[in-house]
C-alpha positions in Angstrom: 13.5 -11.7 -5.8 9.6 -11.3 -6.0 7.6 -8.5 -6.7 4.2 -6.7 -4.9 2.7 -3.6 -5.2 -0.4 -2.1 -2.9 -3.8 -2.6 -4.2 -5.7 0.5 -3.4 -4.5 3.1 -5.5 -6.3 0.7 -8.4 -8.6 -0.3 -6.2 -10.5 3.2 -6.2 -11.2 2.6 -9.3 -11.7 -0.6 -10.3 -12.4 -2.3 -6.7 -10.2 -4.4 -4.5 -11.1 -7.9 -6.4 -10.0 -6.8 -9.9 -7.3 -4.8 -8.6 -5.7 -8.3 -7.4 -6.6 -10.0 -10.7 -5.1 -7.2 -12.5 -1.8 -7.0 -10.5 -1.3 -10.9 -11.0 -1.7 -10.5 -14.6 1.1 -7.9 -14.7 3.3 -10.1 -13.7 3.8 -9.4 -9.9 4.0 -12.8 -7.4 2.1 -11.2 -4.7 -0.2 -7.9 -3.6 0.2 -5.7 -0.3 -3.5 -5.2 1.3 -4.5 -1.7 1.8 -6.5 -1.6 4.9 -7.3 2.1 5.3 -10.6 2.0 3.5 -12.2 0.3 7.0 -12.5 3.9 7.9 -11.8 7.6 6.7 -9.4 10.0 8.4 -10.4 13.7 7.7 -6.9 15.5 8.4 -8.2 18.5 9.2 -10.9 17.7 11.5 -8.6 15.1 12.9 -11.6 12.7 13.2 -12.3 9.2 11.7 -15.6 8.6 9.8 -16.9 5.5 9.5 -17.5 3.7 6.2 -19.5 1.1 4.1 -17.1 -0.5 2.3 -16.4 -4.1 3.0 -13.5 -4.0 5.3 -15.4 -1.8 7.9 -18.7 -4.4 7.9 -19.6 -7.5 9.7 -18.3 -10.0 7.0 -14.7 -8.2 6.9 -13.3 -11.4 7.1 -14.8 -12.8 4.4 -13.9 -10.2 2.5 -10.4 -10.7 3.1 -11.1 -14.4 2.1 -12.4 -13.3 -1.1 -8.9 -11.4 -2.5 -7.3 -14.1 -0.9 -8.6 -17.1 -2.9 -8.7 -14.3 -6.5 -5.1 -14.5 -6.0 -4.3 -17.7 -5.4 -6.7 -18.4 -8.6 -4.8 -16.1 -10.3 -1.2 -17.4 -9.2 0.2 -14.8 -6.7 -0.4 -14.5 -2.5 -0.7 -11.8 -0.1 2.5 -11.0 1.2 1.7 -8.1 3.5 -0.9 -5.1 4.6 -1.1 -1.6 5.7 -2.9 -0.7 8.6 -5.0 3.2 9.0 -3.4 6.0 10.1 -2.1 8.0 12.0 -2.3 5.5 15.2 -2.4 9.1 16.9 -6.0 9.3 16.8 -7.9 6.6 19.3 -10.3 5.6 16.8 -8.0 4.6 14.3 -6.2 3.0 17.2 -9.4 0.6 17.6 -8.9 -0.3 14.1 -5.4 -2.5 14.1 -6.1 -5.7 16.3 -9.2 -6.1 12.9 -6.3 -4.8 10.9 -4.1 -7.9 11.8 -6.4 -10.5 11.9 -7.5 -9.4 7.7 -3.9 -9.7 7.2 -4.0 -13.3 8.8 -7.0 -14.5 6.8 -5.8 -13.0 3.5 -2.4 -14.8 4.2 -0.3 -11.8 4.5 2.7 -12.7 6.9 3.6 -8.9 7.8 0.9 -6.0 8.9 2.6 -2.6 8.7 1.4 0.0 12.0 2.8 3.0 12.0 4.6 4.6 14.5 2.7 7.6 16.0 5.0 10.4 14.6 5.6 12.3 17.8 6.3 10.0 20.5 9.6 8.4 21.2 10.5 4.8 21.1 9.2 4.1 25.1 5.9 5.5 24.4 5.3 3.9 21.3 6.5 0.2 22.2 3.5 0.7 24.6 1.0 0.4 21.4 3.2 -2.2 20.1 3.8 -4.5 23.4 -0.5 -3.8 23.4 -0.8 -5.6 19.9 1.7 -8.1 20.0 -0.2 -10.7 21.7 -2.8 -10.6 19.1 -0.5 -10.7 16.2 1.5 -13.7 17.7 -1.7 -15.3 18.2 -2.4 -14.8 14.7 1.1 -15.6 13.3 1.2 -11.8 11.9 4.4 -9.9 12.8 4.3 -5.9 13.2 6.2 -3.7 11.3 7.2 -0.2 11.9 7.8 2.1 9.8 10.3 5.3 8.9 8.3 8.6 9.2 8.2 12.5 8.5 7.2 15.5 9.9 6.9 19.2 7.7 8.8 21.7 8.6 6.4 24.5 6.9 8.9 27.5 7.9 11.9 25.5 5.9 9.6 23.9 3.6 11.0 20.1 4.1 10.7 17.2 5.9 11.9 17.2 9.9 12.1 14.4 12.1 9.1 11.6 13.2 9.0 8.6 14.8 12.0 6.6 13.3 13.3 9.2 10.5 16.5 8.7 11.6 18.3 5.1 11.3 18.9 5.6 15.3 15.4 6.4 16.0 14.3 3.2 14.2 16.5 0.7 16.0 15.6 1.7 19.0 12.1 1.4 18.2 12.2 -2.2 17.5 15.2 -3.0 20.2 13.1 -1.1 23.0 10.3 -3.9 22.5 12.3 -6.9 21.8 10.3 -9.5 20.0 11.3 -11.2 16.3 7.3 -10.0 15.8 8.0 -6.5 15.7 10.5 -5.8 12.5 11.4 -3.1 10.1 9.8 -1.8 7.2 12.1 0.8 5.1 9.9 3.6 3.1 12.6 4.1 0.7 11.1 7.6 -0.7 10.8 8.7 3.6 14.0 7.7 4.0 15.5 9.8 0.9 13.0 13.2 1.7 15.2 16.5 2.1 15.9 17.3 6.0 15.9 14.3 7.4 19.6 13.9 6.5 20.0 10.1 5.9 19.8 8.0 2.9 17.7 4.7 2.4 20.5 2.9 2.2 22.2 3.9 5.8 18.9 3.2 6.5 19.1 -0.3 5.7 22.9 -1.2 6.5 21.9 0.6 10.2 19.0 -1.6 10.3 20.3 -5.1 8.7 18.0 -8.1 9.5 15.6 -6.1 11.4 14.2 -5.0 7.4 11.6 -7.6 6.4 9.9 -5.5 4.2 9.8 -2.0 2.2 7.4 0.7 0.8 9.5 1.5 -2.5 8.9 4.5 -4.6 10.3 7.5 -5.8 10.4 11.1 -5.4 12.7 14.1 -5.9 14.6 14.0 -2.8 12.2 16.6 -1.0 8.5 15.6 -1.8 6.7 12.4 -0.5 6.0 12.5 -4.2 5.3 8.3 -4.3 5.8 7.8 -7.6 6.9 4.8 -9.8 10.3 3.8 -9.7 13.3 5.4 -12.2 10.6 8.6 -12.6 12.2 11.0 -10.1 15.8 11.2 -8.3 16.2 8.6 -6.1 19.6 6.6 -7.0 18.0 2.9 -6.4 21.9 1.6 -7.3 22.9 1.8 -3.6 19.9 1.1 -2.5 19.5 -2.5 -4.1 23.2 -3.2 -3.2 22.4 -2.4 0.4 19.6 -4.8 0.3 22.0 -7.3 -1.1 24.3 -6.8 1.1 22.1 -7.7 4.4 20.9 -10.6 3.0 17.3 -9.4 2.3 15.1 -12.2 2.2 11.2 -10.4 2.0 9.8 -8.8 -1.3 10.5 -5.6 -3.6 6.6 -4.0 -2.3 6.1 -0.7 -4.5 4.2 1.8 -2.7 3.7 4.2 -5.8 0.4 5.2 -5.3 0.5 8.2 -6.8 1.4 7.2 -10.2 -1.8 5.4 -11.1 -3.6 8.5 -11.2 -3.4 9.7 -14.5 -4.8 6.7 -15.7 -8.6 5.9 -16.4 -10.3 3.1 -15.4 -10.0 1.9 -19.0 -6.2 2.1 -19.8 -5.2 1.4 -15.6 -3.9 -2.2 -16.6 -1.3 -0.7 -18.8 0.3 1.7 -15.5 -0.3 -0.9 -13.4 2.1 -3.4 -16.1 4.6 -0.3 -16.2 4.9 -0.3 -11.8 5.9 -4.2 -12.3 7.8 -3.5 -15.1 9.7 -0.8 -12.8 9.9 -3.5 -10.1 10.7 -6.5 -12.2 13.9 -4.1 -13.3 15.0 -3.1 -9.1 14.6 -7.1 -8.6 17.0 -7.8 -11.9 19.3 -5.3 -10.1 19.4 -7.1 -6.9 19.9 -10.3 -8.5 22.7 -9.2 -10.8 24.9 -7.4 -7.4 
């Protein structure tokens, strides 16, 4: 089993191209490309600013190019990438199709798009069906992805756009194409209120999973937080995976934890999150 981890909570502080060299000096085989810095989502305003950094220029591409050939020099690839969000908002929207083809040119095989959290699966395979084309034509396949909603009056999660294993299936069986998969958020999928567990999630689910956001939380926060920190049980979870056969890698989304750590010292909490991963894929191999 091999090992990734997203680059952009180290990326904001030591920038995208030694966040790769750091990450394949850790010991993971392969880095997740954060896409959201091509533009800024203010969540109150509910409005998208633009930005300078690389990804939102001219020579995107080549940016891409440039963590691409860090990591091959440094022995690990691009396995996947995560689009902006929330796909709600039109202007993000007009991000994804430059979303896909960075994923393409930094050899990532799987772009993650949300799901917009408050449609159903019809009106959301309409976004999807809209972008499949391009991905094919690229050779990138969409993921979707479990999501949550807040109730404020119960203070806990409540449902979105594939919270529920149900809700997920028919998201990806509604559109119909082996380019639209499954990517389990194992903290979403454990969140109080939603009332399943990752690993229904995943049995529910079974070859549709090609990849996962893993980290972990206390069973009611979106805490995202480095594996064997919180409460999430990752026993069942693994042996789920196991038991469908899961062929794509143990991503860690934890990009919470690498905030107590300065710019200095961030290669040491960037060793512990592949330490933590290196320990889930032992599990899975061992089952």
């Amino acid at each position: 089993m091999k090992i990734s981890t997203e680059i952009n909570s180290a990326a904001c502080k030591i920038g995208e191209e030694r966040a790769v060299e750091y990450i394949a000096k850790a010991g993971f085989h392969a880095w997740d490309f954060s896409l959201t810095p091509m533009c800024s989502y203010n969540w109150s305003t509910q409005s998208v600013r633009e930005t300078s950094h690389p990804l939102a220029g001219k020579n995107y591409l080549a940016f891409a190019r440039r963590l691409k050939q860090i990591g091959l020099d440094n022995g690990i690839v691009c396995n996947q990438s995560h689009a902006p969000f929330p796909v709600s908002c039109k202007d993000i929207r007009s991000h994804l199709k430059r979303s896909i083809e960075c994923t393409a040119e930094a050899g990532g095989e799987i772009c993650i798009i949300h799901p917009d959290n408050n449609k159903n699966a019809d009106e959301n395979a309409e976004l999807y069906h809209e972008l499949l084309p391009f991905a094919i034509e690229h050779n990138v396949k969409i993921a979707t992805e479990n999501m949550w909603n807040w109730d404020h009056t119960n203070d806990m999660a409540t449902f979105a756009a594939c919270a529920t294993p149900e809700s997920f299936c028919k998201h990806i069986d509604v559109v119909n194409s082996d380019y639209l998969v499954a990517c389990v958020d194992i903290g979403h999928a454990e969140m109080k209120g939603l009332n399943t567990t990752a690993s229904e999630m995943i049995y529910t689910l079974g070859s549709k999973v090609q990849a996962l956001h893993i980290h972990d939380n206390d069973k009611w926060h979106d805490s995202h937080q480095i594996p064997f920190s919180m409460d999430i049980d990752f026993v069942p979870i693994v042996k789920a995976l196991r038991d469908i056969d899961y062929k794509g890698y143990f991503t860690l989304e934890a990009c919470s934890y690498l905030n107590k750590y300065s710019e200095e010292d961030i290669f040491t909490g960037i060793k512990h999150l592949a330490d933590s991963a290196n320990k889930l894929a032992k599990m899975f191999e061992e089952c």
